[in-house]
N, C-alpha and C positions, 0 to 999 in steps of 0.2 A: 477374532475380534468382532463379534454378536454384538447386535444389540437393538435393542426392543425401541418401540417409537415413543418411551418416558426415558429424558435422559436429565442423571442428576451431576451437581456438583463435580467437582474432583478437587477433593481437599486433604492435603496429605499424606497422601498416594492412596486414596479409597476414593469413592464415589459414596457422596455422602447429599442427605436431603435438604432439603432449603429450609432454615427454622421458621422464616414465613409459613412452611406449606403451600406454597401459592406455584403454578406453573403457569408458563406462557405458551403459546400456541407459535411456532415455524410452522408459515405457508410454503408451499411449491410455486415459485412464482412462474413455471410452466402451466400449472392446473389451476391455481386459485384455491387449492385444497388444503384441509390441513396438511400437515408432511410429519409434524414430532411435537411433543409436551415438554418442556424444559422448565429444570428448575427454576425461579426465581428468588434468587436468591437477595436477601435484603442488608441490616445494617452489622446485624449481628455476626450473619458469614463473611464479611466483610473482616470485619473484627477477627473473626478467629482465623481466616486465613494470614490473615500480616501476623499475627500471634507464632501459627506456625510456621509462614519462613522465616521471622523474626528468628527463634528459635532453631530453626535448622542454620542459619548463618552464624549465627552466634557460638553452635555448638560447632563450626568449622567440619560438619561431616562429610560436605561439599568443595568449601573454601580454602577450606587446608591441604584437599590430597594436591597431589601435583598437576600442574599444566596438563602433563602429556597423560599422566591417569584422566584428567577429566577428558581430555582429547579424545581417549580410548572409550568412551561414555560415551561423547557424541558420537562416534564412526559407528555403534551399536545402533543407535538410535536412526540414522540413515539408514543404516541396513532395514531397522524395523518397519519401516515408513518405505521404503523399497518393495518390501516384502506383502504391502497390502496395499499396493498403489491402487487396483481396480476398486477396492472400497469407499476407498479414501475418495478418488475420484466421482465416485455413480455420488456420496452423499454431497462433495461442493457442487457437483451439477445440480442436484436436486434442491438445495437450500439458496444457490446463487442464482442459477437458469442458464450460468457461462453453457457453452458447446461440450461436450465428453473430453472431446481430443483439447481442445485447450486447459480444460481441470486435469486430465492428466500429465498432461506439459506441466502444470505449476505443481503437482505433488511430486513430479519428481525433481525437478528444479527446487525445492521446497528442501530433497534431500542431499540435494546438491550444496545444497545451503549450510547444512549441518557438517556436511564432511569439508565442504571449506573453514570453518571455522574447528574443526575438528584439528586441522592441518595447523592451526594456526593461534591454535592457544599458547603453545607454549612458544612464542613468538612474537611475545607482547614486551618488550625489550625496553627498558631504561636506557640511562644518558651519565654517564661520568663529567662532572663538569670540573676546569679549572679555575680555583676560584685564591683571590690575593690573601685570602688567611693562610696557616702554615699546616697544611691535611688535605683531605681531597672531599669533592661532595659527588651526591650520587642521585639517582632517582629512581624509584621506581611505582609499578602501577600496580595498586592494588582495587578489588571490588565494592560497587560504592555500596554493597549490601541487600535490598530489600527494596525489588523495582518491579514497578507495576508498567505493563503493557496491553496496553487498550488499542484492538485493533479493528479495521471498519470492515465491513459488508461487501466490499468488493469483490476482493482478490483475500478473500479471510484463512486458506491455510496457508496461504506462499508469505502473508506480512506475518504470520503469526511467528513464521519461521524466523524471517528477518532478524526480529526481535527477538523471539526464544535464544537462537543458535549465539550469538555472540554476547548476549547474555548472561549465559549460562558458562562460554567457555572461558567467561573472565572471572567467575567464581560466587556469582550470584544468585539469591535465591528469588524464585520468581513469582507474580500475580498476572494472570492472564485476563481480561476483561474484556470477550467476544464480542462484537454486534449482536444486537437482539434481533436481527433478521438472519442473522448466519451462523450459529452457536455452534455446531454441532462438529465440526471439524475440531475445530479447537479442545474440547471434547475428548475426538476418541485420542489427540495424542495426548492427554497423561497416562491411561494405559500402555499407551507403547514408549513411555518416556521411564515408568517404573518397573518394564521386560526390559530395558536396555541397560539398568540400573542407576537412575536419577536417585536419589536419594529422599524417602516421602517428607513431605513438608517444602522440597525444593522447588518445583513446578506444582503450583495451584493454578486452577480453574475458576470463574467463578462468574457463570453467566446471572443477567438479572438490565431491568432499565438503566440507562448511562445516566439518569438524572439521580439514581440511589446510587448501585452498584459504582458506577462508573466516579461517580463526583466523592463517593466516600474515599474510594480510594485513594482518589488525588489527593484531598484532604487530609490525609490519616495520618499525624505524626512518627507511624513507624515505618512510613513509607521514603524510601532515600533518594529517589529517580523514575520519574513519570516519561514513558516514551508514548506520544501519543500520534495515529496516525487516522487524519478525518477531515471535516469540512473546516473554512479557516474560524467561523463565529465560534463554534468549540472548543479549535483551539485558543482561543481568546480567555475564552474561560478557565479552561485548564490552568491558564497562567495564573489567573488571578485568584482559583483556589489554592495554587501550591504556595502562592507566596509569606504566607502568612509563616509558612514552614521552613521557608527559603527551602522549597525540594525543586531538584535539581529536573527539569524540563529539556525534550526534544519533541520536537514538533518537524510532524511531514504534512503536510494542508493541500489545499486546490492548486490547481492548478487553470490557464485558459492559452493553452500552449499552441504558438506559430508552427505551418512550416514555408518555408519562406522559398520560392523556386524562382529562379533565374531563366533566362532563354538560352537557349545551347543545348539542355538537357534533353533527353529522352520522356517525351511527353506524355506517352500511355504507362511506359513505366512507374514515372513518377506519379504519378494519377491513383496508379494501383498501390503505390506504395503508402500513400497518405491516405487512401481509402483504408486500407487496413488498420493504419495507427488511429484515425478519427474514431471506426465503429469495432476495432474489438473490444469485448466483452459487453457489447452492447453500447459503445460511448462511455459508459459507466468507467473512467480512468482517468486517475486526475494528471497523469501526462499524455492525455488523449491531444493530439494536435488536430482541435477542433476549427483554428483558424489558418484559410488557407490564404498566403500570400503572395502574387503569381505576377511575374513583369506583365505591365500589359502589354507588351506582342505577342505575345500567348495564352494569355485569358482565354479566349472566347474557346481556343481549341483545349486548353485545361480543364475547362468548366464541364465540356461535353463529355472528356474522357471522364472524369469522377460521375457525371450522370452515368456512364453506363458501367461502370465499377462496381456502383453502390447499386445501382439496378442488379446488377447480376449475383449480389449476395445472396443465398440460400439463411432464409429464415424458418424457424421451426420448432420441432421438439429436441430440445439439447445435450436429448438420450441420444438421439441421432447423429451416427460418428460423420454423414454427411454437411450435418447444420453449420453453420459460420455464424448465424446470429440468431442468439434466443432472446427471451423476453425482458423485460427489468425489473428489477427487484420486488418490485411491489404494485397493488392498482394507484398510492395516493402519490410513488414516484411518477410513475406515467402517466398519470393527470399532469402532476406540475411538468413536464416535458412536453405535452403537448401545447401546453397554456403557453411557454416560449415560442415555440412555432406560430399560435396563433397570433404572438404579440409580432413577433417578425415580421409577418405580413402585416399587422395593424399601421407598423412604424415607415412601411414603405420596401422591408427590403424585398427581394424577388426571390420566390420558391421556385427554383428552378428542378426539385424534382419531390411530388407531394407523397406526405407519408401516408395520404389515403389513398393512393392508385393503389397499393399492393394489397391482394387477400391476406387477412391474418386467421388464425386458429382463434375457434370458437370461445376456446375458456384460457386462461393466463392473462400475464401482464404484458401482452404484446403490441411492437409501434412501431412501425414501418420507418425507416431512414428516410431524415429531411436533408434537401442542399439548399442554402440559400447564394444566391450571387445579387453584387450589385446593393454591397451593404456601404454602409458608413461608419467611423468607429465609435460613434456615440448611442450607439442602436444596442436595445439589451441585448440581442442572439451575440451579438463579438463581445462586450463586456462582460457577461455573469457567467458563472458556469455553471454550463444547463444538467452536465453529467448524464448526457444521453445521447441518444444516434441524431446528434444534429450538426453539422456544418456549415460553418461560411467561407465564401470564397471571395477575396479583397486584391484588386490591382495597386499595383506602384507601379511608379514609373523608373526611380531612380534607387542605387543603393542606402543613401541617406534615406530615401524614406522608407524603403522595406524596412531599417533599422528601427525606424521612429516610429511605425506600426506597430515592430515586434516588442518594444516598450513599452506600447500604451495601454499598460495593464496594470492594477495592483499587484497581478501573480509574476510569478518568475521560478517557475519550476520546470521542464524542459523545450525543448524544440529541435527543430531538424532546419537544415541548410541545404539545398540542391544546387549545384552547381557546375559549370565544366571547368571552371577558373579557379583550383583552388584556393590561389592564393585571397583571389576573391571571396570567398566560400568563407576560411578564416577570418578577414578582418571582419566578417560580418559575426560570426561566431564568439569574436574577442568584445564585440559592444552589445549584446543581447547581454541583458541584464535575465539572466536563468540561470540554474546551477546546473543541470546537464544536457547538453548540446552533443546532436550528432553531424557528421556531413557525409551527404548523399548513402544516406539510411534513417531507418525510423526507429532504431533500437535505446532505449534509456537507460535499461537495467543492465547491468554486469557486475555477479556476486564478488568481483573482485575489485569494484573501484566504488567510489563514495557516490552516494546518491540524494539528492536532498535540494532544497529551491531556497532561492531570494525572495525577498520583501516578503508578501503575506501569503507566499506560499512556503513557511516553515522556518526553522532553524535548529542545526546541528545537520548530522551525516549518517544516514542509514550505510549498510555493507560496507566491501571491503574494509582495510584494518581500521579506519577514523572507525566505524561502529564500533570497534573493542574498546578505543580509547573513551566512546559515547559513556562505557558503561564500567568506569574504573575512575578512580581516586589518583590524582598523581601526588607522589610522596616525594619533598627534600631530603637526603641526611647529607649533616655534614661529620665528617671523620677526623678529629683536632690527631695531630701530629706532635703537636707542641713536646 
């Protein structure tokens, strides 16, 4: 799997040139360098890629074999993506800045992804219903057709996955729409999407700016279901371009996620535990549990353990299988991340540990982990999401209010629960207005359960089986007996 630092299209099952002509530059947001030249691809590729899955669904070369054929498709496609995980890996580090050992955790997780859905195609089950006519009725699920998947900058080959793997196991032809900071993964799988034998036309490619690329696509008549997963202002829009087509929307958005710790707990543990969820992948996660909510009889010793947590991070080169935390995606992100910190302190709250004390590396996008304590929830650092290595740490005093903190957000996409009471633990769990909640752990993701947030962090359900459902048609028949 080669490949040179000009990378085109993948339309069709080829790799083909942008009728623009135009390429865009991926930096290395470790170096500040160029890194690759990508297609840019404009309205026209646009066009002819929906033309051709159009086309490939239509002629059913996909749509029609069986469940458990296409099952056998994906399990190939794991393998393949298995079989050149180190690749795959060195280029999301190099295009993200995430650590080695984390990019190769989500490429293979990525294939984990495929052979669950692999498993589970053909296990996309109707419903017999009893109904007062004189026959029987039935349902079943079929592919809503020709869906476009626009995935973001973060975590861009593991969402790409999300969306590809169940996608595809429900019989649908697809449109990929990479970030323009992270193309390249997305990329190399249609080559290993058409050695595992996808069928060409089925998975396209089709890097280029989200204000062309991206918005045409939403827009495009022949498009049947826009999954999109980004900041919430985007997905605002996304809505309001597909409407016009009534095309069928799923939205994954921000998030500005609690974890909410009670007294009784294990103090350093917990500490380290919400350090990790805050700053991996740099902060950069929108169910990063950036907000920390901590009884206060135990603040002041919380506050200290997360200082020396996040002190003790290894930041660096993210070639470096020893790094924990590399840079962020870009220089004009890490402006605006800083610009939050400085507002922090403008509005009164306490830096309790500065992201100038650490040495950074000479060239890249790099920014040392902010704490703040002894916030207020009217202060931007606990309202907006910063989407970087920044932290607040917030007292309550009583379970009603740790509740009433963990609501006081637009978003509702996850959080975490610490506690020694479980019973306690849940009822707090049962009134956080989030769609995925853990207790006494920081885990959100499991390819096998639904994932997805409240209010204006989204709507619909990534993974487990709801995602098949995401991306299929439900059909009545009734059967007269008469």
């Amino acid at each position: 799997m080669g490949q040179s630092t000009r990378w085109l299209a993948w339309i069709n099952g080829r790799q083909e040139e942008p009728t623009t002509g135009a390429f865009f530059t991926v930096e290395e947001p470790a170096t500040g360098q160029p890194l690759a030249e990508v297609a840019e691809c404009g309205l026209e590729d646009v066009h002819r890629a929906v033309g051709v899955a159009r086309e490939a669904f239509e002629s059913g070369v996909w749509a029609n074999q069986s469940a458990t054929s296409r099952g056998k498709v994906l399990l190939r496609l794991a393998q393949e993506i298995r079989d050149n995980v180190e690749q795959l890996a060195e280029w999301e580090t190099r295009q993200v800045g995430k650590p080695i050992r984390d990019a190769r955790g989500e490429v293979l997780t990525a294939a984990d992804c495929f052979e669950f859905y692999a498993g589970a195609a053909n296990k996309l089950y109707g419903h017999t219903i009893p109904v007062s006519a004189t026959g029987f009725d039935y349902t079943i699920r079929m592919p809503v057709g020709v869906v476009a998947l626009i995935v973001p900058w973060n975590f861009p080959f593991l969402i790409t996955a999300w969306k590809v793997a169940p996608a595809l196991a429900a019989g649908n032809s697809i449109l990929i729409k990479p970030a323009s900071y992270t193309p390249l993964t997305a990329l190399l799988l249609g080559p290993l999407a058409a050695a595992a034998g996808i069928p060409d036309g089925v998975l396209n490619v089709v890097p280029g700016p989200g204000r062309t690329v991206g918005e045409a696509m939403v827009a495009h008549p022949g498009v049947d279901k826009v999954a999109f997963t980004g900041e919430t202002r985007t997905g605002s829009r996304v809505l309001e371009l597909a409407a016009p087509n009534i095309t069928r929307v799923s939205l994954e958005l921000g998030g500005k996620s609690p974890t909410i710790v009670f007294q009784g707990v294990d103090v350093d543990r917990v500490a380290f535990l919400a350090v990790q969820s805050a700053y991996a992948n740099s902060g950069q996660d929108c169910c990063a549990r950036s907000r920390i909510l901590v009884q206060r009889e135990i603040h002041n010793e919380f506050v200290e353990s997360v200082v020396k947590h996040v002190s003790a991070l290894k930041l660096g080169d993210p070639l470096d299988p020893d790094t924990e935390m590399g840079p962020l995606i870009s220089q004009s992100h890490r402006d605006r991340v800083a610009t939050y910190v400085a507002q922090g302190q403008k509005e009164g709250a306490e830096l309790v540990l500065d992201p100038n004390a650490k040495s950074l590396p000479q060239k890249g996008f790099y920014l040392s982990p902010a704490v703040f304590s002894g916030v207020q929830s009217d202060m931007t650092v606990v309202r907006e999401e910063i989407f970087g290595p920044v932290t607040t740490v917030q007292a309550f005093d009583s379970e009603e209010q740790a509740i009433r903190l963990a609501n006081d957000t637009k978003y509702g996409l996850s959080g975490s629960v610490f506690a020694r009471d479980i019973g306690q633990a849940l009822r707090v769990v049962n009134q956080v207005r989030a769609g995925v909640m853990s207790v006494n752990s920081i885990k959100s993701v499991h390819l096998e359960a639904p994932f997805g947030g409240f209010k204006q962090s989204g709507m619909g359900r990534e993974l487990g089986m709801e995602a098949l459902e995401m991306y299929t048609e439900l059909k009545n028949v009734f059967v007269s007996t008469d």
